[in-house]
Structure formats: C-alpha cells, structure tokens
C-alpha positions in Angstrom: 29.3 -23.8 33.0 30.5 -26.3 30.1 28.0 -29.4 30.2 30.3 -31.8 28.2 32.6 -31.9 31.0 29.5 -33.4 33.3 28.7 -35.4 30.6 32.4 -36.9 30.5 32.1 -37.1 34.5 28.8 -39.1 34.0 30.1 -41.5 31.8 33.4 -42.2 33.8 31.6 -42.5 36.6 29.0 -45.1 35.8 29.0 -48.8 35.2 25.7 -49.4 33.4 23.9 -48.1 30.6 19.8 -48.6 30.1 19.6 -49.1 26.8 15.8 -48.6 25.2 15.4 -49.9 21.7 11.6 -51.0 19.8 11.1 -54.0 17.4 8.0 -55.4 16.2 7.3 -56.6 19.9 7.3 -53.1 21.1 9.7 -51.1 23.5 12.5 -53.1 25.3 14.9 -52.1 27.6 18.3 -53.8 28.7 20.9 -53.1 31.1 24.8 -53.2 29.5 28.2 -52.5 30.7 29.3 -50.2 28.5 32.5 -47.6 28.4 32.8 -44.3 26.1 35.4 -42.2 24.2 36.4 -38.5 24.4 33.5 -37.9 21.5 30.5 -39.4 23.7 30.0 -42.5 21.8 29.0 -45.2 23.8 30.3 -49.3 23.3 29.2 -52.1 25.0 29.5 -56.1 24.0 26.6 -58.1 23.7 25.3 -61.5 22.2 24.2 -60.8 18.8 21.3 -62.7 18.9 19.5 -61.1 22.4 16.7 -58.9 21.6 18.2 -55.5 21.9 21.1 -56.2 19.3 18.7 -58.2 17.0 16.6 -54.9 17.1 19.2 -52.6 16.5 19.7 -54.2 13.6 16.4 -53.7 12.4 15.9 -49.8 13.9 18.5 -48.1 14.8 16.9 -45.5 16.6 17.9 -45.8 20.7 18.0 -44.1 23.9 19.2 -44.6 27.3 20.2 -43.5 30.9 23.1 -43.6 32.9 22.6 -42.5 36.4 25.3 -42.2 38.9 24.6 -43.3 42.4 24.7 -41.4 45.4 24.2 -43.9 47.6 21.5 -42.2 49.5 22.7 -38.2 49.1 20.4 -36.1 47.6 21.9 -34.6 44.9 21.7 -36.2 41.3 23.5 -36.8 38.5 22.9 -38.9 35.5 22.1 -38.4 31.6 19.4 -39.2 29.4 20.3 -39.3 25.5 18.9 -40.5 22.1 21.0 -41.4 18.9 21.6 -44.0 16.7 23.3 -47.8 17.3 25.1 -49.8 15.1 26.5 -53.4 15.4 31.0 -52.9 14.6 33.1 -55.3 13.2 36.1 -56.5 14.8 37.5 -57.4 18.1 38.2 -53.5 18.9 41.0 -54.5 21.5 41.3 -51.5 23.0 37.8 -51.3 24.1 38.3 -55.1 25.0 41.1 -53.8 27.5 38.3 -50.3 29.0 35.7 -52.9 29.2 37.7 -55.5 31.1 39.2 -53.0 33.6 36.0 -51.1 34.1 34.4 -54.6 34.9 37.9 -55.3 37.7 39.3 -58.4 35.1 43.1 -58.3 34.6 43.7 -56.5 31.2 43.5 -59.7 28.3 46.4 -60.3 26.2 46.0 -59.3 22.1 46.0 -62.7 21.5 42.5 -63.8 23.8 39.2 -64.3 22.5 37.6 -61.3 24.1 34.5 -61.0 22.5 33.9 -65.2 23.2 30.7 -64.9 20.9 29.7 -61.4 21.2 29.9 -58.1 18.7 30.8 -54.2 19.8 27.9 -52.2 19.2 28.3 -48.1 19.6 25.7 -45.4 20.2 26.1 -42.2 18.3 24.4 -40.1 20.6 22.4 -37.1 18.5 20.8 -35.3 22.2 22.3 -35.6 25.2 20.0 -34.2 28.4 22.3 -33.4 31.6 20.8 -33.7 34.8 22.8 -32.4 37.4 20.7 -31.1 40.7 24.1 -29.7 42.1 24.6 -27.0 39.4 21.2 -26.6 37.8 18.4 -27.8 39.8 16.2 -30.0 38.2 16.1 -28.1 35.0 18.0 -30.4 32.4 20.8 -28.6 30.6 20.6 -29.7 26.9 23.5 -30.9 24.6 22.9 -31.2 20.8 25.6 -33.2 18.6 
C-alpha cells in the first residue's frame, strides 16, 4: 500500500497541526490551523512576533503531529514529521480562501485584509512517519522527501 495517499487523508482530515520548534529558551510547542498542498507542504498564519514564528526565524529546523480523532474508536491515524519552516511573503490568497473554509468563514473577497497582521509560514517536510493502526499496526510506515 501507497503511504502518501494516507498522508493526503491525514492532512485533509485534520484541523490542527503541533508545531515543535527550539530557541534559546529551549523546546516550544504551539498548536496552528494549518492546510496543505498536493506536495505535503504545510501553511498556517501566525503573528510574527509569537514565539514559534520568532524562532523559526532563528532555526528553522521543525517538527510536528497531526492526529486525526476517532472520537473514542480504537484505531489510529495521525503523522509525525520533521522539515524545515520558513516565514512567505505575500497575502497568498488562495491559501487565505483553504484557511478560511477549513476554519467554516465565508470565503473573503481579493480585496480583504486576510492576514490582519499575520505572515504565511510553510513547512517543507524532509521525513514524514505514518501511523495508521488500521493497515500497519503500530509499526510506523516511513516516507522520505
């Protein structure tokens, strides 16, 4: 079985992304909304000045989860990854319009100020770890990019 499929399920199906990065405080995590193209890079909008994007700056060496709730069933599915995260210029409509529906707002016009403050960020991903009890167990099927 294809795991990129899986992945592509994974990503549809979630809503947020833990996002791990390090500055010279140590290891932080934060929660984002993000959404994803067809090549597994990951976006999200955040205030450039909370810790996480103020680190990314610094090193931009991430990981993260996205699990996908069962809502009590047994089975699991989620993915685990590591890449690189970079701050993007520009008001990137189109993922303005994913990230609005995704988050049930009506889609904004061209002419709104979507990002009202914030940047696009997007995650490279470089491993990609599948975990998906229905098909393999707990033994984590591996994608490198």
């Amino acid at each position: 079985m294809e795991i990129k499929p899986r992945i592509l399920e994974v990503l549809s199906k979630g809503y947020l992304m833990s996002l791990a990065t390090q500055d010279d405080g140590g290891v932080w995590v934060a929660d984002v909304i993000y959404v994803y193209d067809d090549n597994l890079n990951i976006y999200w909008m955040s205030d450039p000045e909370v810790r996480h994007s103020v680190a990314i700056l610094k090193n931009n060496q991430v990981a993260g989860t996205i699990t996908v709730t069962n809502k009590g069933e047994k089975l699991e599915l989620g993915i685990q990854f590591s890449g690189q995260a970079e701050k993007i210029d520009g008001t990137r409509y189109d993922l303005a319009v994913k990230q609005m529906v995704k988050r049930g707002h009506p889609e904004p016009k061209e002419t709104d100020d979507v990002l009202e403050g914030d940047s696009w960020y997007m995650l490279r991903p470089i491993k990609i770890d599948l975990i998906d009890t229905e098909n393999f167990g707990w033994e984590k099927s591996k994608l490198e990019l």
